[in-house]
Structures are given as structure tokens and as C-alpha cells.
VOGU-294872 format. One record per residue: residue in one letter; x, y, z of N, C-alpha, C in turn. Coordinates in steps of 0.05 Angstrom, whole numbers, plus 5000, padded with zeros to 4 digits. Layout:
<drenbas>
AXYZXYZXYZ ...
</drenbas>
This chain:
<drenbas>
X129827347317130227597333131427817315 X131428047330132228237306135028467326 X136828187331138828347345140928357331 X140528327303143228317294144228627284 X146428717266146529007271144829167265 X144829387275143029567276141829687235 X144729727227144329687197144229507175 X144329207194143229007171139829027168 X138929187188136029117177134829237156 X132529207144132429277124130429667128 X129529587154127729827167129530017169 X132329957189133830207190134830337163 X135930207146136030257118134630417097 X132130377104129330527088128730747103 X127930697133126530947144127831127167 X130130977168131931207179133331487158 X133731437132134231597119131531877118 X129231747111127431867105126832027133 X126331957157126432077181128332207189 X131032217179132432397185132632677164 X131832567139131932817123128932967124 X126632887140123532997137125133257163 X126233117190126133277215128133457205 X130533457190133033627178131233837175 X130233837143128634027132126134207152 X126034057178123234217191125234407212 X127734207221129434427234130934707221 X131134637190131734767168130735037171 X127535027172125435247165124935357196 X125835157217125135217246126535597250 X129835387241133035527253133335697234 X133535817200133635967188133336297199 X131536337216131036577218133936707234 X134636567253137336697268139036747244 X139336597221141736667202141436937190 X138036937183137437177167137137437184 X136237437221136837577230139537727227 X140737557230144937647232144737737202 X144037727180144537777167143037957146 X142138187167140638477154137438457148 X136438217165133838247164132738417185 X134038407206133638587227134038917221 X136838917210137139217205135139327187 X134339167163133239157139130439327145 X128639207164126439247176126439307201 X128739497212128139687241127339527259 X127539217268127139107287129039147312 X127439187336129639267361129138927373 X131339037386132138627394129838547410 X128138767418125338647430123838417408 X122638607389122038547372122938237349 X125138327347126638077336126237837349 X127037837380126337617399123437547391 X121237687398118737587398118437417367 X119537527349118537347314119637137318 X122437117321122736817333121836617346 X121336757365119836637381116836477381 X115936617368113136627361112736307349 X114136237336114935977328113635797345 X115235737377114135567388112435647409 X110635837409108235787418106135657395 X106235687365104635577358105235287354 X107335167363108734947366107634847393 X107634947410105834807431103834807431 X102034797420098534837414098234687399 X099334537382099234287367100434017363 X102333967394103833797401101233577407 X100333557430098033377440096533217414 X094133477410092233387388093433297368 X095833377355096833227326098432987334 X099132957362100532687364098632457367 X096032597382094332347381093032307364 X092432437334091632337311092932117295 X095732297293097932127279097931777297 X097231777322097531537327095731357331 X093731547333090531367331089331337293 X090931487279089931577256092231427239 X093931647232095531707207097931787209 X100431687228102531867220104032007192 X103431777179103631867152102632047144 X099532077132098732397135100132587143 X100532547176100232817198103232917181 X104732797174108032797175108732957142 X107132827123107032797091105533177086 X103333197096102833527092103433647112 X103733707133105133857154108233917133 X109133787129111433847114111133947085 X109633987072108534107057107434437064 X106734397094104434717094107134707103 X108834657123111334887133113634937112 X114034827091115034917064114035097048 X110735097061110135357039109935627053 X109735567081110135817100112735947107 X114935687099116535867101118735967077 X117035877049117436107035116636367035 X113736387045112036587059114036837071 X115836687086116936867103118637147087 X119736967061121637147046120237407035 X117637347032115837627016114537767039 X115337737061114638027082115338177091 X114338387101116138637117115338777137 X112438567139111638797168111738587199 X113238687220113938427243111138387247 X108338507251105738397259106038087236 X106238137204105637897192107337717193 X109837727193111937517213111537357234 X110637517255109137417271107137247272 X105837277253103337127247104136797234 X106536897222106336657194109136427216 X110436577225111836447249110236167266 X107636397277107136157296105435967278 X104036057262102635847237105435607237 X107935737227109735537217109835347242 X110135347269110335217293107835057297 X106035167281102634967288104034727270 X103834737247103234547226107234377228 X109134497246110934287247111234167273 X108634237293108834227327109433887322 X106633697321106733437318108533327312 X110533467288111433267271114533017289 X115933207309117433027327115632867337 X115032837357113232667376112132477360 X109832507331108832327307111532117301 X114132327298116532087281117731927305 X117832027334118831857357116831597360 X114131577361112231467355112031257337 X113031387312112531157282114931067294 X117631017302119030937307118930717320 X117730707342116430577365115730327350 X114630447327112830197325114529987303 X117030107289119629977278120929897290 X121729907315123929937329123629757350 X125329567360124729497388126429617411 X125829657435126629757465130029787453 X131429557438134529597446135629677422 X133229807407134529967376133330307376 X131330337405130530677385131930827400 X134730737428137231037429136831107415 X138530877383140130957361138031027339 X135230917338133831087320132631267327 X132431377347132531657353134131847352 X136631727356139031937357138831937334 X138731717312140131847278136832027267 X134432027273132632157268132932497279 X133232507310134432807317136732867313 X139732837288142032847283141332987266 X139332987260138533187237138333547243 X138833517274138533797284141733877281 X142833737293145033847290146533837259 X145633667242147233657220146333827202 X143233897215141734137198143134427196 X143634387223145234687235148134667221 X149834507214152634477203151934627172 X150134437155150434597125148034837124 X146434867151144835107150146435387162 X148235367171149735567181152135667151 X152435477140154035517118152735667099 X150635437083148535467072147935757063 X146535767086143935997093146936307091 X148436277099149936537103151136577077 X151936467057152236387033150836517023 X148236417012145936497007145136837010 X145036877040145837157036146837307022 X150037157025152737407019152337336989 X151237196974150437346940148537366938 X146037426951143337466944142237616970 X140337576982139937607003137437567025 X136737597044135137437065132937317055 X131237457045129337427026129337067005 X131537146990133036886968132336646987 X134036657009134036467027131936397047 X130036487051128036387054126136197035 X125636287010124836176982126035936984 X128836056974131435766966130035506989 X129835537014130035337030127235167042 X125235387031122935267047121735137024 X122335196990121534956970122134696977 X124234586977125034346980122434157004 X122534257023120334197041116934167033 X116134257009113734227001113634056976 X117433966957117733766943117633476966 X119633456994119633277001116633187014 X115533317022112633317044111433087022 X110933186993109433016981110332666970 X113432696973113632396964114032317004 X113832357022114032157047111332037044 X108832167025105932037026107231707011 X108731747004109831406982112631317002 X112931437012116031287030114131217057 X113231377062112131317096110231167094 X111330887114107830657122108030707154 X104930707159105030767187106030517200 X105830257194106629957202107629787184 X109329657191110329417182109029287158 X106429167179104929037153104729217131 X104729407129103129607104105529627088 X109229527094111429577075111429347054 X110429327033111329097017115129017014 X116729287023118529257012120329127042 X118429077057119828907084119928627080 X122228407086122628197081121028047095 X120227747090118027637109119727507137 X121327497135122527387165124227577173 X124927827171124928087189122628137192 X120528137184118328187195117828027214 X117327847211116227667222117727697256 X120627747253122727717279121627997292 X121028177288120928467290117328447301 X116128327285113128317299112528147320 X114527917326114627737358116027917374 X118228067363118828207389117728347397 X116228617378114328817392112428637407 X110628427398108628357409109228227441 X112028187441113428107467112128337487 X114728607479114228787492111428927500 X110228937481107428977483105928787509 X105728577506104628427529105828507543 X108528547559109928577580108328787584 X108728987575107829247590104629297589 X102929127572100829117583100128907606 X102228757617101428597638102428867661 X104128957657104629127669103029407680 X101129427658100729687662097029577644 X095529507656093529337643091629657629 X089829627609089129867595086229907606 X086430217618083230187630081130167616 X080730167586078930177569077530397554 X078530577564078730837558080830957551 X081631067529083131257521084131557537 X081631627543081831877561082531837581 X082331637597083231527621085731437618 X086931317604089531177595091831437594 X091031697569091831847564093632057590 X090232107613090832207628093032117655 X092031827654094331657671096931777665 X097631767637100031787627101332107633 X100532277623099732577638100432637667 X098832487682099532497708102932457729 X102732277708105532087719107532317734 X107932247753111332457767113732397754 X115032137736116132187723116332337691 X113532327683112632497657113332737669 X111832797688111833147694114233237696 X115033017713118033137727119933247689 X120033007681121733037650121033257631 X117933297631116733587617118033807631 X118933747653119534047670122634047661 X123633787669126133847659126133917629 X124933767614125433807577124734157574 X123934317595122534587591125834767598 X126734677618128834887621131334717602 X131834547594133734387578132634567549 X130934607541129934777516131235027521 X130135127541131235437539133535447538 X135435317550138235437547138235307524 X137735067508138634887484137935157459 X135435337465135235427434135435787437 X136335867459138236137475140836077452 X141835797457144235757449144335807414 X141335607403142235517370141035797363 X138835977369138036177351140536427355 X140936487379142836707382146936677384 X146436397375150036267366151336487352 X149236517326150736677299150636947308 X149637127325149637377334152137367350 X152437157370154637227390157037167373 X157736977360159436847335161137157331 X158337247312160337507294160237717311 X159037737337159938027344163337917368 X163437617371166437597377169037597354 X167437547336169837427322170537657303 X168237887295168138107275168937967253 X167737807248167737747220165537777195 X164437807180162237797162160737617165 X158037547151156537337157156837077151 X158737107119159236827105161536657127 X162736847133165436687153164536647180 X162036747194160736717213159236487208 X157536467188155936217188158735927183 X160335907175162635787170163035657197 X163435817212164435897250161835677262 X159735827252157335677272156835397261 X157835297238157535037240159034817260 X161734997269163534817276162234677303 X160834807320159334617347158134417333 X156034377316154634267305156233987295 X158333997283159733807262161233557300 X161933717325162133557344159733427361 X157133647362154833547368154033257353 X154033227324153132957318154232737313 X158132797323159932547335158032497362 X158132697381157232597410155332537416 X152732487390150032427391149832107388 X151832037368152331827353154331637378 X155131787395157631537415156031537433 X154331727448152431667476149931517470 X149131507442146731377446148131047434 X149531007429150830737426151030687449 X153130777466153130667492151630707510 X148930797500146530837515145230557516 X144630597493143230237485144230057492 X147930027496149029787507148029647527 X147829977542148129907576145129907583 X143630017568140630107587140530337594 X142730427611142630607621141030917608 X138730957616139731277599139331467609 X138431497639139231797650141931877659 X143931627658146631667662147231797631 X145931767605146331907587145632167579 X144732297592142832547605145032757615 X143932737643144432847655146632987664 X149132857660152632947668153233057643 X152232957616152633217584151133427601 X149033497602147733747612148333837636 X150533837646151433947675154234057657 X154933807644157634007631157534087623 X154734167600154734397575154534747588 X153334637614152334867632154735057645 X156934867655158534947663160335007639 X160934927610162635057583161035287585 X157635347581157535647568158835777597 X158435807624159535957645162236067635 X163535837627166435937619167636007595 X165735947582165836087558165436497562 X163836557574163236797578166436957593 X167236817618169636867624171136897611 X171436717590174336697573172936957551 X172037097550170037307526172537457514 X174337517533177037647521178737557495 X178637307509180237147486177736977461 X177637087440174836907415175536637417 X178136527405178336217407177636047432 X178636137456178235967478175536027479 X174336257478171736207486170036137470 X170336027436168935877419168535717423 X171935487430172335267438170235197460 X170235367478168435297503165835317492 X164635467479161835407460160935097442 X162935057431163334727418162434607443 X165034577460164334357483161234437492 X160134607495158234687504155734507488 X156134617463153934517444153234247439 X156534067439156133797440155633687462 X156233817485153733687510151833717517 X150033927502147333967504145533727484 X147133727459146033537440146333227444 X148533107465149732847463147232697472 X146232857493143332607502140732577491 X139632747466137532627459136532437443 X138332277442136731977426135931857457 X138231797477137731747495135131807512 X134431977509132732197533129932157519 X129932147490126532047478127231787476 X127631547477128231307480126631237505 X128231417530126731387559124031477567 X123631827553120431857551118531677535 X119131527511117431317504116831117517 X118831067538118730797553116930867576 X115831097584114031127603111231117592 X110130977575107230947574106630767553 X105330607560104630307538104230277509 X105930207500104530197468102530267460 X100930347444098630507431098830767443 X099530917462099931107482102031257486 X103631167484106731347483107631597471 X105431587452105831877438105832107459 X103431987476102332247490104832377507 X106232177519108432217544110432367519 X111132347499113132477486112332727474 X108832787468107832947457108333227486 X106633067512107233307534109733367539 X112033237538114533337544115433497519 X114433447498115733617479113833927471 X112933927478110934137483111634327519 X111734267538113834367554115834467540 X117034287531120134347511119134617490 X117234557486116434847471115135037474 X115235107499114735287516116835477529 X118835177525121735297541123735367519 X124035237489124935447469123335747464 X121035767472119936047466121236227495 X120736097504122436367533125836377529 X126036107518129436147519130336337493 X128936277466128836457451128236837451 X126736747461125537067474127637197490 X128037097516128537157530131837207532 X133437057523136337117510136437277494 X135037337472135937517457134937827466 X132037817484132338097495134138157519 X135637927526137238127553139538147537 X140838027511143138197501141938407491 X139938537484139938857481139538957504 X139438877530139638987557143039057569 X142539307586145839247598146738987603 X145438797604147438487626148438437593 X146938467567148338367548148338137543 X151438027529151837737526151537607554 X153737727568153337647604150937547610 X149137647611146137607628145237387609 X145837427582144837137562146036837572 X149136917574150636737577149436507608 X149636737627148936677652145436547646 X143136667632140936507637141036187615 X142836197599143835917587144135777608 X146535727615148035637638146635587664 X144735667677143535737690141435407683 X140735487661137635307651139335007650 X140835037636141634677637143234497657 X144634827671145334577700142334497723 X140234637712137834557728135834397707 X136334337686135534047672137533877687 X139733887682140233657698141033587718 X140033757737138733717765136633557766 X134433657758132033507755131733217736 X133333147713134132927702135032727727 X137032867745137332677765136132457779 X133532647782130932607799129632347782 X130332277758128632037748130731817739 X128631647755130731367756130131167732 X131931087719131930877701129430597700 X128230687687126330387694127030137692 X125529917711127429667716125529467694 X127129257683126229087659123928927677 X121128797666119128777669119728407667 X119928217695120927947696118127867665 X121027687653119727567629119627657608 X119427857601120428097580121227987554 X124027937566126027917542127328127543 X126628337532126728627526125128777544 X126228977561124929247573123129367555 X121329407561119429577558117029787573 X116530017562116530207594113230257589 X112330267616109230317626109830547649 X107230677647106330877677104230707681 X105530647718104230497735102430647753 X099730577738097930667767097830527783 X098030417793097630157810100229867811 X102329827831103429707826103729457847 X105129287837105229017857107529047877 X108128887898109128947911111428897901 X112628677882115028777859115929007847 X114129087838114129217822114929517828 X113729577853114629737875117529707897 X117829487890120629447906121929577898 X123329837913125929997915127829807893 X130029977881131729857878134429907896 X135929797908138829897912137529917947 X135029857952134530007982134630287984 X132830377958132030587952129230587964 X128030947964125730837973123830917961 X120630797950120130747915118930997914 X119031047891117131267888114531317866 X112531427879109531377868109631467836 X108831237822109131337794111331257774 X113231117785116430987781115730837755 X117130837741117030667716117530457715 X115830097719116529887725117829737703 X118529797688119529717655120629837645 X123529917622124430067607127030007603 X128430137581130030117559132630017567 X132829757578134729627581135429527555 X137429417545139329427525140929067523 X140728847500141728707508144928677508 
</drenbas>
């Protein structure tokens, strides 16, 4: 079996490093632009905060237009590929960014940058899947997306740095090379499977390939394959708990990236400080976000549980920015209330893609993580957009603050709405299917609940 710690194996060891530093560097090239905004790219080139909003933004629309199709390559195909040049073209685009000046070509090279890094989450949640069993990917999820927040700790430093002796330009260059060095060695680190690692031991393997193949049967007894792909795909699609979670992952985005692109704007126009001591400032949420990423998805996995890992972080992060805005008088209290803020927006997602993988059968799962994250990037482009033009509106910070706050106490409202899937008798290990069709088990309410069409009969119980 392969329950012993999470870091004796030899998988977490090898490809958790590598997956956390591929997604770092793509959040790297994602999140850079807010720094260089704050720091005279805007003034530089006469951008009015209309304007500014939309380049940002622009990002993840071309990020949603390539979530689907590149997740189902990478998993019918090649994650390796999809993962190895995608990180390569968004390293070279977003050096790109440093040699322009007109917002039409920003614009352009923006949403390019969002095509070719759309896949690349959903592809690494995916390759995971296929390392990982049901009561290890909280935590390899969480340490793969820790990379957002730990990106944001030395990119807030970093990047403002960078500026204050060079300037916006430098830092663009400086940061999007590294990404077209790493893109090409993950083609030699990254195996899409097990079998293909020579450097995997034969009896971790061996423990690691009876368990998946456990889980695997479970949820294909569970959830039998119609023989069709398109049919399978669309099942998965359909689901009321998929939808329901895309809808939530859509407003959980907007306030999540309201918050990370326009932090360093609100930062220095509270604190009046310069940029280098601003970017300093904006690491500090970040450095508590990936303690609280690292304790909820532990005790995520313990218990099973993970919309209890969800949902009550994102009700409190909702209710810190509210009062954060109140406290606006005083900078410290209302920083402090931005931290708490930030680390409860971030504490649930190892948890929360752990649970969207568990809704659709092995070979398939991409898709359920590909549509929710694509929602999700729909809902950083409005939250991006959309926050940063109502602070050049009278409501200001206010009206920003308020449509933050706003978006994540109604993610986790709707988080509410989806219930934990129940372990699949025989199992061993939970493992999660969308049920078209269920038995009269399988449908049994839990608690004298009463069931609901589409309910997840399997998932991420924990031993």
C-alpha cells in the first residue's frame, strides 16, 4: 500500500517539486503585470484604469478558450508535451510584453499568454491523478497550487525590486526567460505515467499501481463507461454538481483575482509608500496564505471531508475584505484584515480540486476540472476587469472592496450546495464518479437527506 508518509514516497519527492515550480513560474508571468502596473507602466503609457483593467484582463479570456481542448489532449495524448512547450511559448510571450507600448498590442500578446498557459492547471491536476491516490492529492494539490501564493510572496518583492533599479520593461524580460529555460527540461522531468519513470522503485510502484487500479474499478463499477468519449465527456459536463462548482469556482475567481491583481494598487495608495516597500507589504498575505494552504488540506485528507474545507475559509475571507474597507482609516488594521482575507481565500484549494477530480472517472476527470477552471476563468476576467474599473469610478476602493466581498460570500454559499461524496462499498479508498444512472444505494440520502440528481456516489474520503 502506499499509505505511508506522504514524503517517503519517492513520487512526492520527484514531481511535486517540479509541479510546483512549472505552476510558480506560469503564476509568475500570469500576476507580474499588477506589479508593473503600480509601478509606472500605466503612467508610462497614458493608460486610464479602463484601459489598464481590460490588458489584464485579457489574459483570461484567452485562458478560457483553451482550458477544454488542451485538457483533453494532454489526457488523451501528452501531458507532458501540453505542459513542457506551453511553458516555453508563455516565457517567450511574456518577455514579449517588456518591448511594447501600444495597449491594442498588449492586448493581443496578453490573451495569446492565457491561450498557451489556459491547460496547463487542469493538465497538472490530471497528471497528478494519475500519481496520486484519493488520500494523497488534498496534499498534492495543495503543494502544486502553493505555488500561487508563494509565487506572489517573492513576486511582490521581486518584481518591485526590479523596478526600483531598472524598470517595468527589465522585469518583464528578467522573469519570463526563466520559463522558456524551465519549459524545456520538464520534456526530461515529466512522465505522463508511472510505468514510463525508470527512476520509480519497483514495489512503490507496484503498491501505487494496485491502488489506482482499485480505485479505478470502483468507480467504473460505479459509473460504467458508455463507450464513447463524447458521451462520457458530456455526462461529465452535465452533472449539477460540476455545474453547480463551475458556478461557484466563477464568482470564488472574481473576488480571488479583484484581490491578487489590484492588492499592490490598494497597498500603496494606503500605506503611501513607494513601490519597493509596497511590493515588501504585498507579500505579507501571501507568506500566511501558504501556512493555511498547507494546515487545511492536511486536515482535509484526514477527515475526507472537503467542502467543510471550502466553504467557511470563503465566507470568512468575504466578511475580512468587508472590514477591511471599514477599518480604511486606520492602514494596519485594515492590512491585517486583508492577510486574514487572503489566507482564507487561498486555504481551500488543494481541497476543492481534490473534490472536482473526484467527480468523474478516471481517464475523464480532466474534463470536470478543465470546465470548472475555465468558469474560474471567466470569473478572474470580470473580477479583474471589473475591480479595477470601479476604483477609477466614484464608489472607488469602496465599490471594489464591496464587489470582492460580495463574490466570495456567494462562492460559499453555493459550495454549500455540494455535498461530499460517499466512499463507493468495497473501495478501499473513495473514489469519485458522475452518476448517470444510480442504484438504489447509491441514491440513498445520507443523514435522511433527500438525494439529489447527479450526487457524487464515491469521493475523497481519507484513511
Amino acid at each position: 500500500m502506499t499509505s505511508s508518509g506522504f514524503w517517503s514516497s519517492t513520487r512526492a519527492r520527484h514531481l511535486i517539486p517540479v509541479a510546483f515550480l512549472t505552476y510558480s513560474l506560469a503564476y509568475l508571468d500570469k500576476s507580474n503585470y499588477s506589479i508593473a502596473s503600480a509601478g509606472g507602466m500605466a503612467e508610462e503609457l497614458h493608460l486610464s484604469a479602463a484601459a489598464d483593467s481590460l490588458i489584464a484582463a485579457s489574459f483570461f479570456l484567452g485562458y478560457f478558450f483553451f482550458q477544454i481542448p488542451g485538457t483533453i489532449y494532454a489526457e488523451q495524448r501528452s501531458a507532458r508535451r501540453l505542459v513542457a512547450w506551453s511553458t516555453v511559448a508563455w516565457g517567450a510571450l511574456a518577455v514579449v510584453q517588456g518591448l511594447l507600448s501600444s495597449p491594442g498590442q498588449l492586448i493581443a500578446v496578453r490573451f495569446a499568454l492565457g491561450v498557451v498557459e489556459g491547460a496547463v492547471l487542469p493538465s497538472m491536476v490530471m497528471l497528478l491523478g494519475r500519481w496520486f491516490t484519493q488520500r494523497e492529492r488534498g496534499r498534492a494539490n495543495t503543494l502544486l497550487i502553493l505555488g500561487n501564493p508563494i509565487t506572489m510572496m517573492w513576486l511582490s518583492a521581486l518584481s518591485g525590486w526590479l523596478i526600483a533599479v531598472s524598470d517595468w520593461r527589465v522585469m518583464f524580460v528578467a522573469e519570463g526567460v526563466p520559463s522558456i529555460l524551465w519549459g524545456l527540461c520538464c520534456l526530461w522531468l515529466i512522465k505522463d505515467r508511472p510505468q514510463d519513470a525508470r527512476w520509480l522503485g519497483a514495489d512503490e510502484g507496484r503498491a501505487l499501481r494496485d491502488d489506482l487500479a482499485a480505485e479505478r474499478t470502483a468507480a467504473l463499477a460505479a459509473s460504467p463507461p458508455s463507450g464513447s468519449l463524447r458521451t462520457d465527456y458530456g455526462r461529465v459536463l452535465r452533472s449539477r454538481p460540476v455545474q453547480i462548482m463551475a458556478l461557484q469556482y466563477f464568482t470564488w475567481s472574481f473576488g480571488m483575482y479583484g484581490f491578487v491583481f489590484w492588492l499592490p494598487a490598494i497597498v500603496k495608495k494606503g500605506s503611501g509608500e513607494g513601490i519597493g516597500a509596497t511590493g515588501l507589504l504585498t507579500a505579507v498575505p501571501y507568506a500566511f496564505a501558504a501556512a493555511a494552504m498547507l494546515l487545511n488540506s492536511r486536515l482535509s485528507d484526514r477527515s475526507g471531508r472537503r467542502t467543510a474545507a471550502v466553504w467557511p475559509w470563503l465566507a470568512a475571507g468575504g466578511l475580512a475584505l468587508f472590514a477591511s474597507y471599514a477599518a480604511h482609516s486606520s492602514f494596519p488594521v485594515s492590512f491585517a484584515l486583508l492577510v486574514v482575507a487572503g489566507l482564507c481565500m487561498y486555504a481551500p484549494y488543494g481541497p476543492y480540486f481534490a473534490l472536482v477530480s473526484a467527480l468523474a472517472p478516471p481517464g475523464i476527470s480532466g474534463a470536470a476540472v478543465a470546465f470548472v477552471n475555465s468558469l474560474g476563468a471567466l470569473g478572474s476576467f470580470a473580477g479583474t476587469y471589473l475591480v479595477g474599473w470601479v476604483r477609477g469610478t466614484p464608489l472607488g476602493d469602496a465599490g471594489a472592496f464591496a464587489l470582492m466581498a460580495v463574490c466570495a460570500l456567494l462562492s460559499a454559499a453555493l459550495m454549500a450546495l455540494v455535498r461530499d461524496p460517499r466512499p463507493t462499498p468495497g473501495a478501499g479508498h473513495a473514489t469519485g464518479t458522475v452518476s448517470g444512472h444510480r442504484t438504489a444505494q447509491e441514491g440513498a440520502p445520507a443523514d435522511g437527506a433527500p438525494g439529489e440528481e447527479g450526487t457524487v456516489p464515491t469521493g475523497g474520503t481519507a484513511s
